[in-house]
N, C-alpha and C positions, 0 to 999 in steps of 0.2 A: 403233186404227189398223190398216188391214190392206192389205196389196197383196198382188196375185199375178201373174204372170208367167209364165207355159209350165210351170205346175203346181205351180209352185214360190212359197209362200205366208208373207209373214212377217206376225205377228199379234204385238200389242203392246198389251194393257189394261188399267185398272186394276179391282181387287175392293176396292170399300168394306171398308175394317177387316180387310183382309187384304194380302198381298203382292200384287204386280202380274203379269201372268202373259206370257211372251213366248215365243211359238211356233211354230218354224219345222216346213214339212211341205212335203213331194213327192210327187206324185202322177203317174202311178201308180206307187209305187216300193214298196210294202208287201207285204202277204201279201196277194190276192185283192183287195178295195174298196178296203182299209183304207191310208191313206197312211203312207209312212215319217214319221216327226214327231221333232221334240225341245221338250221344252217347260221352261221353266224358271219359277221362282214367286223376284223380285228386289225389290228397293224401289232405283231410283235414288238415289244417295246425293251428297251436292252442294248448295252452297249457291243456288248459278243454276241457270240453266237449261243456260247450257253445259256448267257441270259435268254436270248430269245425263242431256243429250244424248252428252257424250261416251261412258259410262257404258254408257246403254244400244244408239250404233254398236259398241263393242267388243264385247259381248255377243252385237247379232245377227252379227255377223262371225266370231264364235267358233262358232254354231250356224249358219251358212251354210258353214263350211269342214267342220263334220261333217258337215254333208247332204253337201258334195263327196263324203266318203270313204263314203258308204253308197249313196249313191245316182246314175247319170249326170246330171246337171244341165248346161247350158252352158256353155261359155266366158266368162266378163264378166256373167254374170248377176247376180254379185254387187252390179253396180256398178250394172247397170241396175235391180233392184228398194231399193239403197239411193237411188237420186235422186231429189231431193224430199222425205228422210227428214227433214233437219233445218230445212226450212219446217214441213212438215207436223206436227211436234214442237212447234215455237213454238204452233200453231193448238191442236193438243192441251192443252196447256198452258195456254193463255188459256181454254177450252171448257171444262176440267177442271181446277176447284182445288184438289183432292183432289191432283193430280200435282206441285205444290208443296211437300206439306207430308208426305210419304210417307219 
């Protein structure tokens, strides 16, 4: 799953037989190309699925207010690139049965 919005990119997927990887990044906010990023390597942990939606909005909300503090980003953009996140979760989730059992 990936969106982005005025540079600002959150990425959320899973690695067979490994952790899942979720990775917020802003561009242009790095050194020369290269985007400010945080990236984190999680297993949703949860017996549902809400539980592991829950899980992983905390996460990216926690890696979306460090972007805030490193990088200029917008007003509300939080809110605008989470909508849709936990439809879009369910769809992942049906697509992906690996995301179940993680």
């Amino acid at each position: 799953m990936v969106r982005t919005l005025e540079g600002l990119t959150l990425d959320y997927h899973i690695v067979p037989g490994d952790y899942d990887i979720m990775q917020v990044s802003v561009k242009p906010c790095g050194s020369g190309d290269d985007p400010w990023y945080m990236k984190d390597s999680l297993s949703p942990p949860g017996e549902t699925s809400a539980e592991r939606l829950a899980f992983l909005r905390k996460n990216a909300l926690e890696d979306l207010h460090n972007a805030r503090l490193n990088c200029p980003i917008s007003e509300g953009i939080e809110d605008r690139l989470l909508d849709g996140f936990d439809a879009a979760y369910a769809q992942f989730e049906k697509l992906n049965p690996d995301a179940q059992t993680h």
